[in-house]
N, C-alpha and C positions, 0 to 999 in steps of 0.2 A: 860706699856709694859708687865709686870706681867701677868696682871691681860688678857690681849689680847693671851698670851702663852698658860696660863689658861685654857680660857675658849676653845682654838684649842683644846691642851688636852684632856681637857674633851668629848668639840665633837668628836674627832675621838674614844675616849674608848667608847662612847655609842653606835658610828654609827659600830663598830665593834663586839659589842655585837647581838650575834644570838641567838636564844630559841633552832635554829637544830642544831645538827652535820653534819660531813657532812657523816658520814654514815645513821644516819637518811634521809637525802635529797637522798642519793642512794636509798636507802630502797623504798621510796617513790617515785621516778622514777620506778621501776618497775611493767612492767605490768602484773595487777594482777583482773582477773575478777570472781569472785564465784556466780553461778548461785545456792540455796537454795531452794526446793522444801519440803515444809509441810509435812510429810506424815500423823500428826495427824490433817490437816486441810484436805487432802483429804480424810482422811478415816472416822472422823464425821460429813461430809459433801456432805459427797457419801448417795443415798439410797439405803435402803438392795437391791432392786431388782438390781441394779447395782455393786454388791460385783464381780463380774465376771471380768467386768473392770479394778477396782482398782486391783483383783488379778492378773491380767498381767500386769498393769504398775510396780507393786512394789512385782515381785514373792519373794524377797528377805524375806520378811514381811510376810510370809504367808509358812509355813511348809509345806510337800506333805501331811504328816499324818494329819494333822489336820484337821478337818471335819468344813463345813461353817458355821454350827449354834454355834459354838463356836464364832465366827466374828460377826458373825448378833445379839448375843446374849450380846459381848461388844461394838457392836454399839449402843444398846438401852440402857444399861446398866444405871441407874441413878447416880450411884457413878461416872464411866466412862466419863460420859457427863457435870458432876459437874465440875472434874478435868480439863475437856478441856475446859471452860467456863473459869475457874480462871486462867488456860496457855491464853487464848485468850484474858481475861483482863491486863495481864501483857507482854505480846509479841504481842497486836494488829500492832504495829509498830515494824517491825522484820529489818528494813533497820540499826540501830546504831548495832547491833549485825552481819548482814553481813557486814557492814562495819568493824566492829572488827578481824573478818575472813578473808575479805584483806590484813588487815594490818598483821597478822599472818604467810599466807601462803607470803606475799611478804619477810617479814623476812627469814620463812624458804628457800627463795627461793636465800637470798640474802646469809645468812651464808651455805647453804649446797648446 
């Protein structure tokens, strides 16, 4: 009879054991969608003759003063394109990191 107490025991402290909290589980009920847009994907990947475009999707990124052959100039740029090679080798798969970002903004969404 011990050993039948026992082992109830025991099964209910395992089946009660969680990995979440339950504000983790809140956390994670809320909804949370981040939409991430490249800008160093579209702007190495733009061609010069199309720098006009990219300057209106992303005026943010581009000064009034600043003159376009400075852009066109670290578009071609070989250090520039080296750098984005080795970003693109290492963030080819950008989804575990917008995921990260989810879970982020649902926190902050959850404490403030």
């Amino acid at each position: 009879m011990k050993i039948y107490r026992f082992a109830v025991v025991l099964f209910v402290f395992f089946l009660s054991c969680d990995k979440k909290t339950k504000v983790e589980k809140a956390v994670e009920e809320i909804p949370v969608d981040i939409k991430v847009e490249r800008f160093d994907k579209a702007f190495f990947e733009t061609k010069p003759e199309d720098l006009a475009k990219i300057k209106k999707q992303y005026p943010f990124f581009f000064p009034a003063g600043t003159d376009d052959n400075v852009w066109l100039k670290k578009m071609e740029d070989p250090i520039w394109r080296e750098v984005y090679t080795e970003v693109q080798k290492k963030y080819s798969n950008f989804e575990p990191v917008r995921q990260e970002f989810n879970t982020l903004f649902q926190h902050v969404k959850y404490y403030f």
